[in-house]
PDB file with one MODEL, atoms N, CA, C and O in Angstrom:
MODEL        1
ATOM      1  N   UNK A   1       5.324 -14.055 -12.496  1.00  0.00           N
ATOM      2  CA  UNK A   1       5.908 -15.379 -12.455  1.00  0.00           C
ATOM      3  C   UNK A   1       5.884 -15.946 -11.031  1.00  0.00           C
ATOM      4  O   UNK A   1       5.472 -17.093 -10.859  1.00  0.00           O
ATOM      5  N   UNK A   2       6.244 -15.305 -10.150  1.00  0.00           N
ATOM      6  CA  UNK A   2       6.235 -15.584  -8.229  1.00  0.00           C
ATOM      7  C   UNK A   2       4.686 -15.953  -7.889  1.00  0.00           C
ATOM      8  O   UNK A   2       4.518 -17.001  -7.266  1.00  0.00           O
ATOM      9  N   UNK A   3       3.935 -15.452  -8.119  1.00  0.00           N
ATOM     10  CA  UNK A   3       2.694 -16.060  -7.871  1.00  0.00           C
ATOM     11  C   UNK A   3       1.703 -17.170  -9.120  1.00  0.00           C
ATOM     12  O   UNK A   3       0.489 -17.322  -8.989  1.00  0.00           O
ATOM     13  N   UNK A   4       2.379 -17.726 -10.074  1.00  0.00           N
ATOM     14  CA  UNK A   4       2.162 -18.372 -11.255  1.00  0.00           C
ATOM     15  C   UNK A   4       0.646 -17.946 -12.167  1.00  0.00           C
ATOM     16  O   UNK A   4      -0.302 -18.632 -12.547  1.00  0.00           O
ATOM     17  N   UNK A   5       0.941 -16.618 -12.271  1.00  0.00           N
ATOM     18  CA  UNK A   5      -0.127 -16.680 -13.025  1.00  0.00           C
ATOM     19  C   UNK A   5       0.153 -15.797 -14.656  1.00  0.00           C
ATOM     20  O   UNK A   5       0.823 -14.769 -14.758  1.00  0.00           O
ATOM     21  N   UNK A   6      -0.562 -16.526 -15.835  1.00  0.00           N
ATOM     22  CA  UNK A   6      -0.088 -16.759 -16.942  1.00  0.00           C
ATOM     23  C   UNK A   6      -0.553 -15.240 -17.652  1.00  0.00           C
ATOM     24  O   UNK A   6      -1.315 -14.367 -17.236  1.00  0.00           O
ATOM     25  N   UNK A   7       0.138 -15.331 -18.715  1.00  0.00           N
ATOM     26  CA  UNK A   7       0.366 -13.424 -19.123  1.00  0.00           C
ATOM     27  C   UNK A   7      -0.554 -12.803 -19.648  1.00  0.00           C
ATOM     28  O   UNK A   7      -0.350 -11.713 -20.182  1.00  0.00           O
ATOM     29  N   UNK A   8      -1.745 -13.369 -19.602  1.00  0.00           N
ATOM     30  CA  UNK A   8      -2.971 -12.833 -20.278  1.00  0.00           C
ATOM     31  C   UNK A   8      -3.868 -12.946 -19.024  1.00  0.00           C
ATOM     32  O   UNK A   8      -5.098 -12.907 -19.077  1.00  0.00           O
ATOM     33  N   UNK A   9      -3.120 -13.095 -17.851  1.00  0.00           N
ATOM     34  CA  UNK A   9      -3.952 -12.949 -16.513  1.00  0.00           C
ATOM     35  C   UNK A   9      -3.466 -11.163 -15.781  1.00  0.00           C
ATOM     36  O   UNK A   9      -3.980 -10.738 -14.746  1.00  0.00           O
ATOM     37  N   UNK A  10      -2.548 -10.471 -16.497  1.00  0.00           N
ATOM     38  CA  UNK A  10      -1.790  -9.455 -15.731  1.00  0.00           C
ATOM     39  C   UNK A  10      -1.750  -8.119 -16.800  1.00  0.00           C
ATOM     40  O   UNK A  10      -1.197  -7.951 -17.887  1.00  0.00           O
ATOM     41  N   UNK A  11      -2.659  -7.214 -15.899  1.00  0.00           N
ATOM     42  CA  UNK A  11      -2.631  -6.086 -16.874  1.00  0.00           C
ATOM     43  C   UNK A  11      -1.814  -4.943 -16.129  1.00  0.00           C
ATOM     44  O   UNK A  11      -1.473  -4.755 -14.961  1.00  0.00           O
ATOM     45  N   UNK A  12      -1.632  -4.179 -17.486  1.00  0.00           N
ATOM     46  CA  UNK A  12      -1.178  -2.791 -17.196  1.00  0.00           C
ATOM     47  C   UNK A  12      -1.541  -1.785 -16.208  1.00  0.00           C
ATOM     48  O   UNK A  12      -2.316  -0.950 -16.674  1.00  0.00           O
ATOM     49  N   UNK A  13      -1.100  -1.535 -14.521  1.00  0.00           N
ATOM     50  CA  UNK A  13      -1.093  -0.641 -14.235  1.00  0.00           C
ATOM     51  C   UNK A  13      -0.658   0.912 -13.802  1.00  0.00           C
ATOM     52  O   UNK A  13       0.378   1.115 -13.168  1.00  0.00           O
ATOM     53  N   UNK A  14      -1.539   1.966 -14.202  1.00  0.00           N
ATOM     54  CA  UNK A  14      -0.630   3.395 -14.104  1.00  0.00           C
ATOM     55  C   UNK A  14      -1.594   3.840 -12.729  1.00  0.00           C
ATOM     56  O   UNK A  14      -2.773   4.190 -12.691  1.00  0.00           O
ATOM     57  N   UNK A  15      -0.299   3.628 -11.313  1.00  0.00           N
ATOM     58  CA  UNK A  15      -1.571   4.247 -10.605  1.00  0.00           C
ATOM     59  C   UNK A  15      -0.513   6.019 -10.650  1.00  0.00           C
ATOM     60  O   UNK A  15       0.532   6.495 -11.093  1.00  0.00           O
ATOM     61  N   UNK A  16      -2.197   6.516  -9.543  1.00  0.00           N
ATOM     62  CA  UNK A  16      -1.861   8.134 -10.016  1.00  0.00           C
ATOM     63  C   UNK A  16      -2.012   8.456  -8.536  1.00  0.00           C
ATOM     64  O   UNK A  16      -1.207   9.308  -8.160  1.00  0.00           O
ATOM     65  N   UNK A  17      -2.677   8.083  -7.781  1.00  0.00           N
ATOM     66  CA  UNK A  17      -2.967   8.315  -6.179  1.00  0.00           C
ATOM     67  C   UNK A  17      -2.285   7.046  -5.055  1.00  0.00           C
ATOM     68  O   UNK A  17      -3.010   6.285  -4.415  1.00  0.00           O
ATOM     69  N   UNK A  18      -1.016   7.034  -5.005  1.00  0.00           N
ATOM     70  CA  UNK A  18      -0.373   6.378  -4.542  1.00  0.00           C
ATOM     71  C   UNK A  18       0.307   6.935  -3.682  1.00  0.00           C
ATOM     72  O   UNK A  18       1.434   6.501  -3.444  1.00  0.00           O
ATOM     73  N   UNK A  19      -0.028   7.655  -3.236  1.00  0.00           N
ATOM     74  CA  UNK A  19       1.208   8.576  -2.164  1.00  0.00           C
ATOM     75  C   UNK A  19      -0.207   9.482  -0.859  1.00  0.00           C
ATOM     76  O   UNK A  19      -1.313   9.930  -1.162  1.00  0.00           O
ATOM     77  N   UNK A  20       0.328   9.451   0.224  1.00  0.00           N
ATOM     78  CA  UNK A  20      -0.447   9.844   1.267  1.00  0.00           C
ATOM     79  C   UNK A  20      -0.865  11.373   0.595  1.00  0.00           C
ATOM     80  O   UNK A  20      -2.035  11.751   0.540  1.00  0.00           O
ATOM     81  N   UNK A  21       0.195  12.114   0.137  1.00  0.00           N
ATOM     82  CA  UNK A  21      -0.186  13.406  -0.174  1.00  0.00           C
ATOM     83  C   UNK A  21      -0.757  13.643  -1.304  1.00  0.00           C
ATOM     84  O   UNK A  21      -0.972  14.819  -1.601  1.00  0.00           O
ATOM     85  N   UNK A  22      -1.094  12.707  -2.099  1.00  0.00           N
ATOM     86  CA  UNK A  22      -2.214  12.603  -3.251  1.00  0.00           C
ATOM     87  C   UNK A  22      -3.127  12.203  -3.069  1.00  0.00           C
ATOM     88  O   UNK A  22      -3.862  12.315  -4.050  1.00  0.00           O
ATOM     89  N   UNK A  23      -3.699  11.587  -2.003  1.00  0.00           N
ATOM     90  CA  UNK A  23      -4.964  10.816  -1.550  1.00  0.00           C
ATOM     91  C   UNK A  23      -5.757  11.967  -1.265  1.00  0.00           C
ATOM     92  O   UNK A  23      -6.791  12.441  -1.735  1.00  0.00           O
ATOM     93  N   UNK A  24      -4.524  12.441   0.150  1.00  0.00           N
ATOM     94  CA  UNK A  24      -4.997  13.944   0.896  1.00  0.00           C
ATOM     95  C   UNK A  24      -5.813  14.798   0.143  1.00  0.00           C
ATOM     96  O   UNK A  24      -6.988  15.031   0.425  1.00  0.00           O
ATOM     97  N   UNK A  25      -4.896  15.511  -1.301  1.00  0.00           N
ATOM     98  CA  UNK A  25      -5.262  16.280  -1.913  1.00  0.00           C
ATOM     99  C   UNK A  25      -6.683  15.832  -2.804  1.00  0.00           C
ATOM    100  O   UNK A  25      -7.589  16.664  -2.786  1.00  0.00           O
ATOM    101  N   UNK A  26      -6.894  14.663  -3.512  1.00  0.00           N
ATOM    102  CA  UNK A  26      -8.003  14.278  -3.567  1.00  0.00           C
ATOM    103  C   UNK A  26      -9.361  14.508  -3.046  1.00  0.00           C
ATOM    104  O   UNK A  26     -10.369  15.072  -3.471  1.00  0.00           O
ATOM    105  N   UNK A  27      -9.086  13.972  -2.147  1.00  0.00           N
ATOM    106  CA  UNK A  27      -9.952  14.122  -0.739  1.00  0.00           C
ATOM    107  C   UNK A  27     -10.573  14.881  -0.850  1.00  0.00           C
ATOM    108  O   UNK A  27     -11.762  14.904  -1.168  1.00  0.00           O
ATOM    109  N   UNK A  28      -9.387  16.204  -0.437  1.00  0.00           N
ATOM    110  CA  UNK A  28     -10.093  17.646   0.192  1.00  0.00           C
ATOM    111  C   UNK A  28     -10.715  18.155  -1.396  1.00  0.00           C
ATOM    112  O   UNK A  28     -11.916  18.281  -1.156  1.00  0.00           O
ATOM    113  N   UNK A  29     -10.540  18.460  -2.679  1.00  0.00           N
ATOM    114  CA  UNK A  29     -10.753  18.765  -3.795  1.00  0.00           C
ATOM    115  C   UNK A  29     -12.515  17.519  -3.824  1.00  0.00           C
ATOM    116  O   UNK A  29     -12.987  17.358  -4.949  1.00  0.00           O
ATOM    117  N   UNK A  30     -12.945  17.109  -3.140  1.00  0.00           N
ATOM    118  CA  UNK A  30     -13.987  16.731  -3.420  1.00  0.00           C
ATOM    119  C   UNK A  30     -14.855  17.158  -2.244  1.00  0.00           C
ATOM    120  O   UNK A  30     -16.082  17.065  -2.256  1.00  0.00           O
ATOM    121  N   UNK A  31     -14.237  17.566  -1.368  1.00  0.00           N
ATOM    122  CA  UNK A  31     -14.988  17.750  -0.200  1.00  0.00           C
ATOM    123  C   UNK A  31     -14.849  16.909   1.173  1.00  0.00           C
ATOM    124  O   UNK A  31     -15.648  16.992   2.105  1.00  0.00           O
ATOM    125  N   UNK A  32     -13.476  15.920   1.138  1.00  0.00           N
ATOM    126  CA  UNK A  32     -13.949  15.050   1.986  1.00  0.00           C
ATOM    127  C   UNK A  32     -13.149  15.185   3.382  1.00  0.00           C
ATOM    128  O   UNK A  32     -12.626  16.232   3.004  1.00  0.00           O
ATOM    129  N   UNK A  33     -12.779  15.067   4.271  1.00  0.00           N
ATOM    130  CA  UNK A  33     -11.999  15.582   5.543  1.00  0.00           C
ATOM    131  C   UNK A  33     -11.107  14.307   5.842  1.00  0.00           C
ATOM    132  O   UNK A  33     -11.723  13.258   5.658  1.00  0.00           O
ATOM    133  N   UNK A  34      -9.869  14.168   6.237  1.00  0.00           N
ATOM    134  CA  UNK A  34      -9.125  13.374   6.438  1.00  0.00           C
ATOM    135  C   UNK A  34      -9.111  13.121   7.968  1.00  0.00           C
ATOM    136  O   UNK A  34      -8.555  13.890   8.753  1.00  0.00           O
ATOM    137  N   UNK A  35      -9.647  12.189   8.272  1.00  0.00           N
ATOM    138  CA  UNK A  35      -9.410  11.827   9.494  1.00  0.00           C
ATOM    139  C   UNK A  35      -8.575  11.293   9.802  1.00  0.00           C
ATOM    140  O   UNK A  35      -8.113  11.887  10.776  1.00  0.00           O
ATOM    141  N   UNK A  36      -7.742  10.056   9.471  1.00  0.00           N
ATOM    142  CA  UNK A  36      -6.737   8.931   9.525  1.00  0.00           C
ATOM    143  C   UNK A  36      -5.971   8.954   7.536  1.00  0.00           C
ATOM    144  O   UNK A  36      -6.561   8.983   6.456  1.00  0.00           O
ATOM    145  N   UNK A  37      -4.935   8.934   7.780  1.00  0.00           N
ATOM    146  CA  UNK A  37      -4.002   8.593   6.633  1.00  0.00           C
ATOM    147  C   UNK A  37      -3.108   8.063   6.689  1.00  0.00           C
ATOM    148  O   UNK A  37      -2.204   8.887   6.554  1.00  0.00           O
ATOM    149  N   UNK A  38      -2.560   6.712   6.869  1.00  0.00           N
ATOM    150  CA  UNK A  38      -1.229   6.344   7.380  1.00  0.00           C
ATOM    151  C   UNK A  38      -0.911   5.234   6.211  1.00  0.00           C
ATOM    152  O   UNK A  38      -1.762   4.904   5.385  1.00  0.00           O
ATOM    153  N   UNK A  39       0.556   4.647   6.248  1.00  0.00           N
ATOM    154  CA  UNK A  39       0.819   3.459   5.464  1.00  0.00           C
ATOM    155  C   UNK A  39       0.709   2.253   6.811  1.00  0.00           C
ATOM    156  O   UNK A  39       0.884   2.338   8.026  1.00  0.00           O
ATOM    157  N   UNK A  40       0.418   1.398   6.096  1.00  0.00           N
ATOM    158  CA  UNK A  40       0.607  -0.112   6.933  1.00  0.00           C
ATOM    159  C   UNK A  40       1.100  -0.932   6.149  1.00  0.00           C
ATOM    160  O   UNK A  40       0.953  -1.148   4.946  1.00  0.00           O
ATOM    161  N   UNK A  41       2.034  -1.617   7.376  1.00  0.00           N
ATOM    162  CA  UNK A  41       3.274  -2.603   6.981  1.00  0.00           C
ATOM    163  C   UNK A  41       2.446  -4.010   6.895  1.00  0.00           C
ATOM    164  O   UNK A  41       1.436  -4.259   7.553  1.00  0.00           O
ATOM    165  N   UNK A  42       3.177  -5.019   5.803  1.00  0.00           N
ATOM    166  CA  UNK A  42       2.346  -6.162   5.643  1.00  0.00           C
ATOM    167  C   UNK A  42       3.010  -6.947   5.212  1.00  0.00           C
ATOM    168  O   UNK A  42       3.168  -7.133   4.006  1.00  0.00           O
ATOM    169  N   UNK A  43       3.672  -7.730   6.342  1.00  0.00           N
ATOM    170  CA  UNK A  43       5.107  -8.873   5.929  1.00  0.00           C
ATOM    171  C   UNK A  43       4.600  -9.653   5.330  1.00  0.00           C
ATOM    172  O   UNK A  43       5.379 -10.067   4.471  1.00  0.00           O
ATOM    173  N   UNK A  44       3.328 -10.297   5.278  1.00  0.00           N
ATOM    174  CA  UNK A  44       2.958 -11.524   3.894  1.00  0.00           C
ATOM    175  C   UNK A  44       2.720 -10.795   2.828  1.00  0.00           C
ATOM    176  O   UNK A  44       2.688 -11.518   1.833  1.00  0.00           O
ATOM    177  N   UNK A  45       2.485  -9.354   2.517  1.00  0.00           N
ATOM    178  CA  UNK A  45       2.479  -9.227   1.167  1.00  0.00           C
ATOM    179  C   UNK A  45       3.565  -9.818  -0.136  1.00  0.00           C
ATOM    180  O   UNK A  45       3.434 -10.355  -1.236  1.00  0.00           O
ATOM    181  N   UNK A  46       5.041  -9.194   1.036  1.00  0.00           N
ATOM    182  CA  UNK A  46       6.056  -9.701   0.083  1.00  0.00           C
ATOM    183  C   UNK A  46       6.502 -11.056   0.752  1.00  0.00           C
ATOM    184  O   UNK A  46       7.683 -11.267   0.478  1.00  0.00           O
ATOM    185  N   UNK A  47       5.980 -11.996   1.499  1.00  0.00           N
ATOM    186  CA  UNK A  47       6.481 -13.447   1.685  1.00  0.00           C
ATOM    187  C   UNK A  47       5.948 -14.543   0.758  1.00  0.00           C
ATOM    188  O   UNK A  47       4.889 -14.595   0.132  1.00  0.00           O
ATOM    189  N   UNK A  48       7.086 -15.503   0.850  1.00  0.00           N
ATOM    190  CA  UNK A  48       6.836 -16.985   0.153  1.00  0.00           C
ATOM    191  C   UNK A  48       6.977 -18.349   1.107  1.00  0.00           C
ATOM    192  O   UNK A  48       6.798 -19.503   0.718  1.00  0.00           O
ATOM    193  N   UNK A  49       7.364 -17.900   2.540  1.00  0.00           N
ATOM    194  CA  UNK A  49       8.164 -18.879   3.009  1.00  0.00           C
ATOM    195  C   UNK A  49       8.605 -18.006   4.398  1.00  0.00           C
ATOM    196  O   UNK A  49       8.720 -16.873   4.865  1.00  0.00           O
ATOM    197  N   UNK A  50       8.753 -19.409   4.669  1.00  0.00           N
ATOM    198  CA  UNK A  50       8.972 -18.798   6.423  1.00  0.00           C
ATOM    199  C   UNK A  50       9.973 -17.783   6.596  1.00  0.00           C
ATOM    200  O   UNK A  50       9.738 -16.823   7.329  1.00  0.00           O
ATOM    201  N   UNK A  51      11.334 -17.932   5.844  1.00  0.00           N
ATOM    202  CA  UNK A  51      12.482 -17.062   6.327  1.00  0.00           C
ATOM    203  C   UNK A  51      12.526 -15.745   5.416  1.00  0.00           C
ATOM    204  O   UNK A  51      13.210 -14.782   5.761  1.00  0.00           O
ATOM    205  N   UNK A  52      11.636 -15.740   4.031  1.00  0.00           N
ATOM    206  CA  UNK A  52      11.068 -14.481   3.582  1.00  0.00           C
ATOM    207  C   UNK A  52       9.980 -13.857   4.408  1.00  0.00           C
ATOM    208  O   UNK A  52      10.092 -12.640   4.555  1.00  0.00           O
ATOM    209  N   UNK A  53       8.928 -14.451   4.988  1.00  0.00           N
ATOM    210  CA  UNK A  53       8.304 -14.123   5.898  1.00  0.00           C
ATOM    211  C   UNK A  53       8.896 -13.217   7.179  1.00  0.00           C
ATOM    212  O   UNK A  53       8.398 -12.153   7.546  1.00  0.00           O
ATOM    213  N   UNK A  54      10.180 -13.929   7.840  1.00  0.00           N
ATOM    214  CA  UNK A  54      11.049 -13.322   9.009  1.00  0.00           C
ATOM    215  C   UNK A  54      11.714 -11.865   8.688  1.00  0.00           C
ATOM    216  O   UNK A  54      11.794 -10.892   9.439  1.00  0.00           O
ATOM    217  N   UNK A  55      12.133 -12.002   7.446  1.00  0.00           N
ATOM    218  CA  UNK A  55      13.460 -10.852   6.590  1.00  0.00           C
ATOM    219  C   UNK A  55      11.874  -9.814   6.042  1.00  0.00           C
ATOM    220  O   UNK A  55      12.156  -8.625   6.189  1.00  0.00           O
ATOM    221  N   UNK A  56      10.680  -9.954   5.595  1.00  0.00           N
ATOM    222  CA  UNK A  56       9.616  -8.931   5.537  1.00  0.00           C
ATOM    223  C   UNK A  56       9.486  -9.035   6.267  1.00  0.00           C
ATOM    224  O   UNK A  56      10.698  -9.249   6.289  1.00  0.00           O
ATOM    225  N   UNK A  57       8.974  -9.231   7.905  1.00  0.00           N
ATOM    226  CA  UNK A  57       8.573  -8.726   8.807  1.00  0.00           C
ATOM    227  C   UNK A  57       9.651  -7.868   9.630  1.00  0.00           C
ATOM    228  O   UNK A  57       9.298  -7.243  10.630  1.00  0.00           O
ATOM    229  N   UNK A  58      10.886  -7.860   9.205  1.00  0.00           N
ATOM    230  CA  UNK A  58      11.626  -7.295  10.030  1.00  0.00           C
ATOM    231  C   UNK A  58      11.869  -6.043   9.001  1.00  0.00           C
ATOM    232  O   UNK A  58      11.920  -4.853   9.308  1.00  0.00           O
ATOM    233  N   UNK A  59      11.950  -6.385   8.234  1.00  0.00           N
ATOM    234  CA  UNK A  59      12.066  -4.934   6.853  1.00  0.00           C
ATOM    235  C   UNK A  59      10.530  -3.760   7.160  1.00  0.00           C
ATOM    236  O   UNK A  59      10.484  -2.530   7.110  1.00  0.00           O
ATOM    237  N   UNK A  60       9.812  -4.426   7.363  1.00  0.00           N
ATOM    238  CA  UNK A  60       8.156  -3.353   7.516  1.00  0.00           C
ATOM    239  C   UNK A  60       8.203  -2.762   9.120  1.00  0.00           C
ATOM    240  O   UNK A  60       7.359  -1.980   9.559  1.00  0.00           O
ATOM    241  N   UNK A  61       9.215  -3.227   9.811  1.00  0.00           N
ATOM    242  CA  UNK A  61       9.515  -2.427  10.880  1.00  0.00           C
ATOM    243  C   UNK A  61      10.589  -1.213  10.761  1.00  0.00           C
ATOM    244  O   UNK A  61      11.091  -0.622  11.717  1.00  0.00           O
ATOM    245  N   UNK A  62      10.821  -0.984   9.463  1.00  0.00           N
ATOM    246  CA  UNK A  62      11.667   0.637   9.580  1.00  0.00           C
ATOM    247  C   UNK A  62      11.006   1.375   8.655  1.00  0.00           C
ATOM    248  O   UNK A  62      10.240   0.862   7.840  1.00  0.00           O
ATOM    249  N   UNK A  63      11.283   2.770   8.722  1.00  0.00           N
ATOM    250  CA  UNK A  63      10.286   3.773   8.669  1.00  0.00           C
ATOM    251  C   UNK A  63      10.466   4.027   7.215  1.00  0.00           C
ATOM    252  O   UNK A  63      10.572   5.210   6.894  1.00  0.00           O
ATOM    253  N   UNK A  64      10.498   3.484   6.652  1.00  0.00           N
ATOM    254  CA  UNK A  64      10.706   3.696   4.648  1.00  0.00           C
ATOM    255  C   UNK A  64       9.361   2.970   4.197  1.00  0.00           C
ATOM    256  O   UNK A  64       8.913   1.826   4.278  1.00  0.00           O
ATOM    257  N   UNK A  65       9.006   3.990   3.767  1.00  0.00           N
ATOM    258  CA  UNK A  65       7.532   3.390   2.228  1.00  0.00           C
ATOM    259  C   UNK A  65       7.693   2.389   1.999  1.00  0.00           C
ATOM    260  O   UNK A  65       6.845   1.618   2.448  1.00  0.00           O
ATOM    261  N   UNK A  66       8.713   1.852   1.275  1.00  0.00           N
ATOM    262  CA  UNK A  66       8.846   0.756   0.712  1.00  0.00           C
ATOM    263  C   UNK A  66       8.489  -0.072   0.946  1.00  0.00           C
ATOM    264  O   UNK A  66       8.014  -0.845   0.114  1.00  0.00           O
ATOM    265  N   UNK A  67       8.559  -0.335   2.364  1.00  0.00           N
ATOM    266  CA  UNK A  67       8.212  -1.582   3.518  1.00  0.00           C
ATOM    267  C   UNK A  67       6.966  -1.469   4.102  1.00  0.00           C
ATOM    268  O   UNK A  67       6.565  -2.362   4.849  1.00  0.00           O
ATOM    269  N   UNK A  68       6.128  -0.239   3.801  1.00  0.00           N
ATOM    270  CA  UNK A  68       4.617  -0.682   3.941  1.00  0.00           C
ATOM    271  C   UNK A  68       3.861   0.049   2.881  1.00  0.00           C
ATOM    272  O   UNK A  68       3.668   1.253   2.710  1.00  0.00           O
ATOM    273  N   UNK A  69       3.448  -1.116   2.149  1.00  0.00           N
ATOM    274  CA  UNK A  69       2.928  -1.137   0.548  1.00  0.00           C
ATOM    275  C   UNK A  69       1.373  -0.966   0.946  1.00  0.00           C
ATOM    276  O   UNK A  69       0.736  -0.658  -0.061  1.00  0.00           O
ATOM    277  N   UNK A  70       0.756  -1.044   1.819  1.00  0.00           N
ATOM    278  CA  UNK A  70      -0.660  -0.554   1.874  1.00  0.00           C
ATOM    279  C   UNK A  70      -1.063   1.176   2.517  1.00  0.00           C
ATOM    280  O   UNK A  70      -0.313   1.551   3.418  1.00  0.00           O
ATOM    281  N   UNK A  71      -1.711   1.753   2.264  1.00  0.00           N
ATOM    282  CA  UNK A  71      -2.345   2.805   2.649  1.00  0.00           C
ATOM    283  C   UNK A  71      -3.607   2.728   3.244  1.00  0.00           C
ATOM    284  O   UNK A  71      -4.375   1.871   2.808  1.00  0.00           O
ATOM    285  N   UNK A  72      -3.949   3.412   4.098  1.00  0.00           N
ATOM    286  CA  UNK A  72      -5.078   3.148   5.234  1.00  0.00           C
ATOM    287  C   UNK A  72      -5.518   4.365   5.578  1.00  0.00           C
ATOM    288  O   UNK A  72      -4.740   5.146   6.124  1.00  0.00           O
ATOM    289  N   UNK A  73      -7.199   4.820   5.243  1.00  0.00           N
ATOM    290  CA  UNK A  73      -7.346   5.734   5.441  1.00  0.00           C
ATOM    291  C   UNK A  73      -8.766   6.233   5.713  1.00  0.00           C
ATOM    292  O   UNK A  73      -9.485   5.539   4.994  1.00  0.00           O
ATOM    293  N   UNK A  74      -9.485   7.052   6.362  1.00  0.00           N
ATOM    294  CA  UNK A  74     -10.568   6.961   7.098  1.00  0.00           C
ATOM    295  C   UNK A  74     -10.582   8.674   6.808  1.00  0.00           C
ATOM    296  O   UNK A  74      -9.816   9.589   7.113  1.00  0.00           O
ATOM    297  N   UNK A  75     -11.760   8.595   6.121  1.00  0.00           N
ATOM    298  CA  UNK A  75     -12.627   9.912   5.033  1.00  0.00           C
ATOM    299  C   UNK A  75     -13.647  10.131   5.874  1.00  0.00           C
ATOM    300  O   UNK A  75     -14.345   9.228   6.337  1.00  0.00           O
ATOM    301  N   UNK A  76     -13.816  11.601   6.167  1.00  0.00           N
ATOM    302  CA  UNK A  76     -15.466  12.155   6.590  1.00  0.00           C
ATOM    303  C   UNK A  76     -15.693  13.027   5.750  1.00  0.00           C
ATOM    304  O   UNK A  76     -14.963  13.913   5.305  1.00  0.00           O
ATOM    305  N   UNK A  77     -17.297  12.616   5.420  1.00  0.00           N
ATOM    306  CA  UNK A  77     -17.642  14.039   4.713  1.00  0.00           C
ATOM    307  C   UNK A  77     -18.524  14.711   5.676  1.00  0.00           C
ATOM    308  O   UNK A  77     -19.363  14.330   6.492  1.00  0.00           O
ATOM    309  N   UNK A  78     -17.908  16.168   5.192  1.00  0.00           N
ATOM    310  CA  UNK A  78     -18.123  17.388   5.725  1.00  0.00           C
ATOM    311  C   UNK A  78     -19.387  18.278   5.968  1.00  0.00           C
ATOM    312  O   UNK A  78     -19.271  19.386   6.493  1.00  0.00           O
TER     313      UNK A  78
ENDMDL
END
């Protein structure tokens, strides 16, 4: 509804690799070496407006998941 888009635009997702230590394990189970794994914070993900904008950017500055909804991560293979 927050971004207006209509209900046959929004499907079902089950994610399963959402967590740094499931990526990890991935990874290595295929062969691949973890170079970089971190979350990154991203105050316009959750903004609408300037003073939601201010209150997420100040929320993605403390150290809880919650507040950085992206994962960032840099794979070598071996």
């Amino acid at each position: 509804m927050l971004y207006g888009r209509e209900e046959n635009e929004v499907f079902s997702v089950w994610y399963r690799a959402n967590t740094i230590e499931t990526l990890t394990a991935y990874a290595t189970m295929v062969g691949l070496q973890v170079e970089i794994m971190k979350e990154n914070a991203d105050p316009s993900y959750t903004s609408f407006d300037s003073l939601s904008y201010g209150v997420s950017k100040l929320f993605s500055s403390l150290p809880f998941s919650l507040f950085r909804p992206h994962i960032v991560g840099i794979l070598k293979k071996e």
